[in-house]
Each structure stands twice: as structure tokens, then as C-alpha cells.
N, C-alpha and C positions, 0 to 999 in steps of 0.2 A: 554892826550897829547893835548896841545893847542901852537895854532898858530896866525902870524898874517899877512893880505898879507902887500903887498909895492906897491900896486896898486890904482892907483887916484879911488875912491869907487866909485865916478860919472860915470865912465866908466862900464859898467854895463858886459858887454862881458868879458874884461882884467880881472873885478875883481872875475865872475863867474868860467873861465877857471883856476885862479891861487886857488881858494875855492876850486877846483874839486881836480887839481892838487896834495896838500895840506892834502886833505882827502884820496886819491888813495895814498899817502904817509903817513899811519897812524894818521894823526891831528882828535883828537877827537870832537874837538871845534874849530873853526876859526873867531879871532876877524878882524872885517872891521873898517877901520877908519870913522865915521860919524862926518864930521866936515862943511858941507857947505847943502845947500839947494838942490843945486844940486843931493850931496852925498846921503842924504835923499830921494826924489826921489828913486834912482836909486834902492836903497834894494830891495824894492818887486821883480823889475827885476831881481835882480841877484835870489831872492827864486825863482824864474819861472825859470831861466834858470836853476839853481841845479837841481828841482822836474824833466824836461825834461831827464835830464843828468842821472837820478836815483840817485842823491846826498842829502843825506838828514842829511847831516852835521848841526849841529847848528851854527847859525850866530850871533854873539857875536856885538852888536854895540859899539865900542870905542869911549867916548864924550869927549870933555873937550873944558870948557871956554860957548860953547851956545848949549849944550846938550837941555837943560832948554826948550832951544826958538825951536829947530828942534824936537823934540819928541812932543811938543802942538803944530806944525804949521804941521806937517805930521803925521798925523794917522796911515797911511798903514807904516810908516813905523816901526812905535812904537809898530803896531801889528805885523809885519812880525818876525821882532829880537826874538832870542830865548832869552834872557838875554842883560841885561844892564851892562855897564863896566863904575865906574864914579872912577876918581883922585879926590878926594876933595879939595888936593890942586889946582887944575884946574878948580874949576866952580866958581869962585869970591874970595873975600873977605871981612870979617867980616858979618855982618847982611845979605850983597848979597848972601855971599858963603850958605849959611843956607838957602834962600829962593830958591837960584837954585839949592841946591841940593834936597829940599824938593819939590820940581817941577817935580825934576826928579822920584822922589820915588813915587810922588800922582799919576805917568803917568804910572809908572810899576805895582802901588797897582790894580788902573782900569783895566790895562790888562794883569793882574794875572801872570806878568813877574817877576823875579828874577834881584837881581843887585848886581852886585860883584863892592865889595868894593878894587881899586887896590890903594894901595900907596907904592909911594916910594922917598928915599930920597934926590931925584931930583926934586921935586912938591912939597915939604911943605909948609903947610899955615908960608910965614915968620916970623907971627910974633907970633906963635906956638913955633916956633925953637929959636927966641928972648929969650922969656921966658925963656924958658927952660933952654938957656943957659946963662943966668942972676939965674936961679934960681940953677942951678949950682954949679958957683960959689959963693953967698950969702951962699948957706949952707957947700963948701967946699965940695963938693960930691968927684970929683978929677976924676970925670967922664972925657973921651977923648970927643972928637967933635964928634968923628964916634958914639961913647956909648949916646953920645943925641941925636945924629941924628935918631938914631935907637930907644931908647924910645918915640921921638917923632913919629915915624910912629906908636907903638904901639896904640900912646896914640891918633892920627888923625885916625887910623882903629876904636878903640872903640869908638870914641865921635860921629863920622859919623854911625857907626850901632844904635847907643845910637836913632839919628837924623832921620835914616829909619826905626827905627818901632816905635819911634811918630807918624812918616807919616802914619801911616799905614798897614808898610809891614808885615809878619808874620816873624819872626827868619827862617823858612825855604826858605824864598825868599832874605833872604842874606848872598852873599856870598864873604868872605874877603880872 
């Protein structure tokens, strides 16, 4: 069972008490949104307030867009996360999207962390789903939009594991 709060992460107290909360209600996993420097920061705090609390839930960091830059600018808190959480269609585009996602992976390969691969068909690399659906109709598949949509996230889960253990990672440190 996983979760995730709706709490500003930077708030270190709000985001610990709704983690406790969350876990005192079955959540096996609980992902935090890691999206500002601030956010960053704050993680270790909130592991120190769980450990006090007797919570020892995993803490799931949520990236998207400058995962890349906050997991190489903060250490503690790239060790503190039990697991990585990346959108691929959320860490750039083309050539970019490939260098920060492999940013992401050379940072969980060092700290022997795990990264779950989340995609969904609201984050696709656009012009993934272009294709797609160019190539489509070029062959006359007669696939619906939902049916590419949904091959395309198959096809953005594979390329992106394809991508993290180039980096590095073990097939047991991803998780899609």
C-alpha cells in the first residue's frame, strides 16, 4: 500500500505528522513531493522526526523536471530517501531528458537506492506519442488514441529501464 502526502515537503512537522498519519493508516510506502531546494532540505528532518515517532515507513522522493539538480545539490537528502520516484516524461526533453534522467540514476547507483519508474499518460515525452501516432496511422493499425497512449507508456517504461541500467543500476534497483 502506497501513498502520497499533499503537504508543502519543505514544512518538515506538517509533512512528518501526515507520513505518521498515513503509515498509522496502513501506507506501506509514502511518497513526498521533492520539487524545490527548500523540499530537499527538509527530508532528513522529516526521517528524524518519523525515527523519534517510531515510524519507520519508507520515504519515497517524488521528482520531476529538476530531480537531476536537487539529489547532486543535496546529499543528505538523496541518502535519506528509501527509493527514487522519476516520470520520465518530467525530467526534460530529447538529449536533456536522457542526461537527467541518467543523473538521476548515477545518484541512486552511489547510494545503493532503488528507482521506480512511474509513467503515466499524462507526462509523455510528446513527441514519443507523435510518433506513435503518426506511425499508427502510416501502417493503418486502427489503434484508438487511448490504445497509443497506453503502448506508449509501455514503450516510455522500457526505454527508460533500457536507460537505468546503462547507468548503472542493477535490474533489482528498478522499479516500474
Amino acid at each position: 500500500v502506497q501513498s502520497m502526502t499533499n503537504t508543502d515537503t519543505a514544512d518538515a512537522e506538517s509533512t512528518a505528522r501526515q507520513v505518521i498519519e498515513l503509515a498509522r493508516a496502513g501506507s506501506e510506502l509514502v511518497r513526498v513531493t521533492v520539487n524545490t531546494a527548500e523540499a530537499a532540505r527538509a527530508v532528513p528532518e522529516i526521517r528524524r522526526r518519523l525515527e523519534d515517532a517510531g515510524c519507520d515507513v519508507p520515504l519515497i522522493g517524488d521528482f520531476h523536471y529538476n530531480g537531476h539538480l536537487l539529489l547532486t545539490q543535496h546529499p543528505d537528502c538523496a541518502a535519506t530517501l528509501a527509493k527514487y520516484r522519476i516520470n520520465p516524461g518530467n525530467v526534460g526533453k530529447g538529449q536533456r531528458r536522457d542526461s537527467n534522467f541518467a543523473a538521476i540514476c548515477a545518484v541512486a547507483r552511489d547510494h545503493g537506492k532503488p528507482v521506480r519508474i512511474g509513467v503515466n499518460g499524462g507526462s509523455l515525452d510528446q513527441e514519443l506519442v507523435v510518433a506513435e501516432m503518426q506511425a499508427n496511422t502510416d501502417r493503418g493499425s486502427g489503434l484508438s488514441s487511448e490504445e497509443v497512449v497506453n503502448r506508449c507508456m509501455v514503450i516510455s517504461a522500457l526505454q527508460s529501464t533500457e536507460l537505468a541500467l546503462q547507468c548503472g543500476l542493477s535490474a533489482g534497483q528498478v522499479v516500474i
